[in-house]
Legacy VTK file of the C-alpha trace (Angstrom):
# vtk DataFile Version 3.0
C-alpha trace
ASCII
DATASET POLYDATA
POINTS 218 float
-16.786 -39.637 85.928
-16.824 -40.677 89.605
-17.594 -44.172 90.633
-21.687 -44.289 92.157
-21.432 -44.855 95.947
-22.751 -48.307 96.972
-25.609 -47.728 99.054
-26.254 -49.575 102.298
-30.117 -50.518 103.580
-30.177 -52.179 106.877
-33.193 -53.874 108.537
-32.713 -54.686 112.671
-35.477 -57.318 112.964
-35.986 -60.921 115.238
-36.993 -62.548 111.776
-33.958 -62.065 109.541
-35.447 -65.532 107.206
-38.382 -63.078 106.667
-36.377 -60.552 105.078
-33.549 -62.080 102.743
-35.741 -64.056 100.600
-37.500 -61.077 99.111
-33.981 -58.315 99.065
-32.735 -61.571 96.766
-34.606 -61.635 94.795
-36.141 -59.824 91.473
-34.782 -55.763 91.295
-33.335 -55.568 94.331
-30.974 -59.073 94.166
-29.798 -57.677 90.794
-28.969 -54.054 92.261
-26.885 -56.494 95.101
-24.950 -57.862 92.144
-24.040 -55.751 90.556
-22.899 -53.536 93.755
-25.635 -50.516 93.285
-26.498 -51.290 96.899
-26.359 -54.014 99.882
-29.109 -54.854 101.727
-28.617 -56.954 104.926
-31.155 -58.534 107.448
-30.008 -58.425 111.109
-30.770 -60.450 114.019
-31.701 -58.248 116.887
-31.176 -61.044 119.340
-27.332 -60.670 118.590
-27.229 -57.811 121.005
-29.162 -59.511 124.091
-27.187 -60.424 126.738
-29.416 -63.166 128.841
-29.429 -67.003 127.594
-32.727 -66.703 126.159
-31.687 -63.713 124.329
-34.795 -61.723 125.311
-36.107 -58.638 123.409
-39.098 -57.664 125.114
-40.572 -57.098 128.342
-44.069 -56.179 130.569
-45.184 -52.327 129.542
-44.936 -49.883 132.517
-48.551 -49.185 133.318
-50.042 -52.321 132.801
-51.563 -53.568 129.646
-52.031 -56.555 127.062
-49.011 -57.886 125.361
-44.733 -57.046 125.345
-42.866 -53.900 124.373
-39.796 -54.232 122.573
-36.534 -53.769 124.934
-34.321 -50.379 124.317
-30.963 -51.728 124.632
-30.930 -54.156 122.158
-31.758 -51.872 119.565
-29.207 -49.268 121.242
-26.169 -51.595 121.038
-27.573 -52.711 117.582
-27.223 -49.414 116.317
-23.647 -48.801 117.533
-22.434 -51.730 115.534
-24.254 -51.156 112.224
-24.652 -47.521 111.980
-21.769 -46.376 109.849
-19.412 -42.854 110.104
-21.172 -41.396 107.627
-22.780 -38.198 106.887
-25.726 -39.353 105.261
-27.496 -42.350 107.506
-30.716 -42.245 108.089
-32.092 -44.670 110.975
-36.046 -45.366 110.526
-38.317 -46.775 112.829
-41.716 -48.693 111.240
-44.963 -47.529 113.963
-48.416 -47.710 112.847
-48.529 -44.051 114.741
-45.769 -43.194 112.403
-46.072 -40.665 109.550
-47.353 -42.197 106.345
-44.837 -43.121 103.887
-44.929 -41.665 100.471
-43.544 -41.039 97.128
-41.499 -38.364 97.869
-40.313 -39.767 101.511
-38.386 -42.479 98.943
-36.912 -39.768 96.847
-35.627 -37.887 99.663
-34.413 -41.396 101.664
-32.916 -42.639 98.526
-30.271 -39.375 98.712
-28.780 -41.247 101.846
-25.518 -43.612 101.924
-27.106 -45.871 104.597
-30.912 -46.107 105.289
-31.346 -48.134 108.579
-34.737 -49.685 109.244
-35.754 -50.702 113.140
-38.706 -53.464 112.811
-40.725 -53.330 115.290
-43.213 -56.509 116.818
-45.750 -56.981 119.830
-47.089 -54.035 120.977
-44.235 -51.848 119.726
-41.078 -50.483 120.340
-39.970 -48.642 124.000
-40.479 -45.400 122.473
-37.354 -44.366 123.874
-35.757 -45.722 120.956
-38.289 -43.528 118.716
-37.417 -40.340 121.128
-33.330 -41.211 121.057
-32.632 -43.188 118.437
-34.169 -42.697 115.242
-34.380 -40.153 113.027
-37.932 -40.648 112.041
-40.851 -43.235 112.533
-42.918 -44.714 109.486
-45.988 -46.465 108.798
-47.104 -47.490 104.964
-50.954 -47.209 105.683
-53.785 -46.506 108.397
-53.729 -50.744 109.072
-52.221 -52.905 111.638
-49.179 -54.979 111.024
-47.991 -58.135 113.181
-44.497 -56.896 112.619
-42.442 -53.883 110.674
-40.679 -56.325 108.823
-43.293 -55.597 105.717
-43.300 -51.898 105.952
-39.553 -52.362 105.675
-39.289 -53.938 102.732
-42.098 -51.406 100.991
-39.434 -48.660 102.037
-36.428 -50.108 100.858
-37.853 -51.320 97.821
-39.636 -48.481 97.360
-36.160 -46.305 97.698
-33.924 -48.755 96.279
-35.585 -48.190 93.123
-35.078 -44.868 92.731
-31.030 -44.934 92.913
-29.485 -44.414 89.411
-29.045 -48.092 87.664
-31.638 -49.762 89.829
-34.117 -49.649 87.309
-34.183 -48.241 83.502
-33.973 -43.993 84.139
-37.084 -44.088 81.734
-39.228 -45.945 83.748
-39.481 -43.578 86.403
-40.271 -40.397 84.259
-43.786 -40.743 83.184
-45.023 -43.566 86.826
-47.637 -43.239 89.431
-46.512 -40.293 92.070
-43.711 -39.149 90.018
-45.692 -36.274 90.611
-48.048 -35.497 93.197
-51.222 -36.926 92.737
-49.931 -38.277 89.814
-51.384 -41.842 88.656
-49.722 -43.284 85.293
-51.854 -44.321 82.412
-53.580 -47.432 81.421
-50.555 -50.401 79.977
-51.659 -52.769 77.123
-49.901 -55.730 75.653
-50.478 -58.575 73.409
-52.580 -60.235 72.274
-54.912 -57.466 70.603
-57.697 -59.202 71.754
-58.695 -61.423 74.245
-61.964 -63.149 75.200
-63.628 -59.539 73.332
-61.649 -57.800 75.595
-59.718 -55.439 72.886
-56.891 -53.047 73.590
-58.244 -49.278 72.824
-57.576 -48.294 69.022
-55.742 -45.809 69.802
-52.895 -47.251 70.755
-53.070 -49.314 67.573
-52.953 -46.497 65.661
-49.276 -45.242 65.278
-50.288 -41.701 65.658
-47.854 -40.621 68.443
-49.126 -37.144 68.979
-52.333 -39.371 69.597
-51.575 -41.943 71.927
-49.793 -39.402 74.174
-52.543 -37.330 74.236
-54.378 -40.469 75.057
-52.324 -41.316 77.488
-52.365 -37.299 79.428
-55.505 -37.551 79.447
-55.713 -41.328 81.119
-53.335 -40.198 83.677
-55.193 -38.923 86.469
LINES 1 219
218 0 1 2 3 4 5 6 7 8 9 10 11 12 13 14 15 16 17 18 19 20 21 22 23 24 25 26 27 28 29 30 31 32 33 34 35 36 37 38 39 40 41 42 43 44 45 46 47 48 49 50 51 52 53 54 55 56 57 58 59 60 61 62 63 64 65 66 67 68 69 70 71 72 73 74 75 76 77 78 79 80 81 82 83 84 85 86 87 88 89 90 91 92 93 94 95 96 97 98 99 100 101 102 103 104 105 106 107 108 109 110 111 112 113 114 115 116 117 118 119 120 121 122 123 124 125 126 127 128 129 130 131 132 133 134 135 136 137 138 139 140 141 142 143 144 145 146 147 148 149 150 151 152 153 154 155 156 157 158 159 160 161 162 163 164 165 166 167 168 169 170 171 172 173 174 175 176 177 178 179 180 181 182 183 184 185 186 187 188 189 190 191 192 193 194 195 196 197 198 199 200 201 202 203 204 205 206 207 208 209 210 211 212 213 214 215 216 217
C-alpha cells in the first residue's frame, strides 16, 4: 500500500505567535507528529523590503484605515507555494464566499492549502483578482484579522484527511450530510442535579437507540 502524502497548510499572516499556539496543539499537533500534515505560520513582513518592513498603505480613493500591500503577499507566494499539482492558495474576506462543510472536503483533496490572512481594511484586491484561487469568510460578522477564519479552515480540513481523526467519527457528524445535524451525546453520570440521560439510551436495545438517534438528528 502506498505511503499517505504529508499534507502541507500554510498561513501568510503579520501575527505568526497568533497562529502556532493553537496548530500545536490538541488534533492538529498530533497529526504534525506523527507526519499526517505540517502546518506552518509565516511572517508576511519577511518579504518587505523598507526598514520598517511595511505591509500596508493609504487606499486609492480616500477612506478610513490601511489596505494590505500586493507585493508582499506576491513574493510570499513565490517562496512558499510549492510545484505541485494540487495547491490551493485561499484568501480570508468578509465579502468572501461562506465556508462550509463540503468546501473542507473538497480543500482537504489538496497537497498544499495556502491561507492569505488578511488585517485593516483588507487586502489590495489585486491579490484576490491574481493571486488566489478563491476568497473565504466563515460567517456574515466582522473579524479584526483572517488569522481566525484560518485556523476554522485548516482545522476544519485537517480533520478530514485519513488518520487525523478516528474514520468513525466522521460517518454519522453534523454536515456529513447536507443539512445534516448529529444527534444528542450523553455520558456519565446517569443523573445529575435531576437532570437524567433519556432511557433510551439506557436500554441496550440497539435497533432502539438508533432509531432514537435518526430521529434526533435533524
Amino acid at each position: 500500500m502506498p505511503k499517505q502524502k504529508k499534507k502541507q497548510f500554510d498561513l501568510i499572516t503579520i501575527f505568526p505567535g497568533v497562529v502556532e499556539p493553537y496548530v500545536h496543539a490538541s488534533i492538529l499537533g498530533r497529526a504534525q507528529k506523527t507526519g499526517l500534515i505540517e502546518v506552518h505560520a509565516h511572517d508576511l513582513r519577511d518579504w518587505t523590503t523598507d526598514k520598517h518592513h511595511t505591509v500596508d498603505d493609504t487606499p486609492y480613493g480616500g477612506g478610513a484605515g490601511m489596505v494590505m500591500k500586493v507585493e508582499p503577499f506576491e513574493k510570499a507566494l513565490k517562496k512558499i507555494k510549492r510545484r505541485l499539482k494540487k495547491t490551493r492558495v485561499i484568501i480570508t474576506s468578509a465579502s468572501g464566499k461562506t465556508f462550509t462543510q463540503a468546501d473542507a472536503q473538497r480543500l482537504s483533496q489538496y497537497d498544499q492549502v495556502i491561507f492569505l490572512c488578511g488585517r485593516y481594511e483588507g487586502i489590495d484586491h489585486r491579490v484576490e483578482e491574481h493571486l488566489a484561487d478563491e476568497s473565504f469568510s466563515i460567517g456574515n460578522y466582522v473579524l479584526t484579522g483572517g488569522e481566525l477564519p484560518a485556523l476554522v479552515m485548516t482545522d476544519a480540513i485537517a480533520r478530514l484527511i485519513p488518520g487525523v481523526i478516528e474514520a468513525q467519527s466522521l460517518e454519522t457528524e453534523s454536515h456529513s450530510e447536507e443539512g445534516y445535524l448529529e444527534y444528542p451525546q450523553y455520558t456519565k453520570p446517569e443523573e445529575y442535579k435531576g437532570w437524567k440521560v433519556p432511557e433510551v439510551l439506557l436500554s441496550g436495545n440497539h435497533k432502539k437507540i438508533e432509531e432514537w438517534r435518526k430521529q434526533q438528528g435533524k
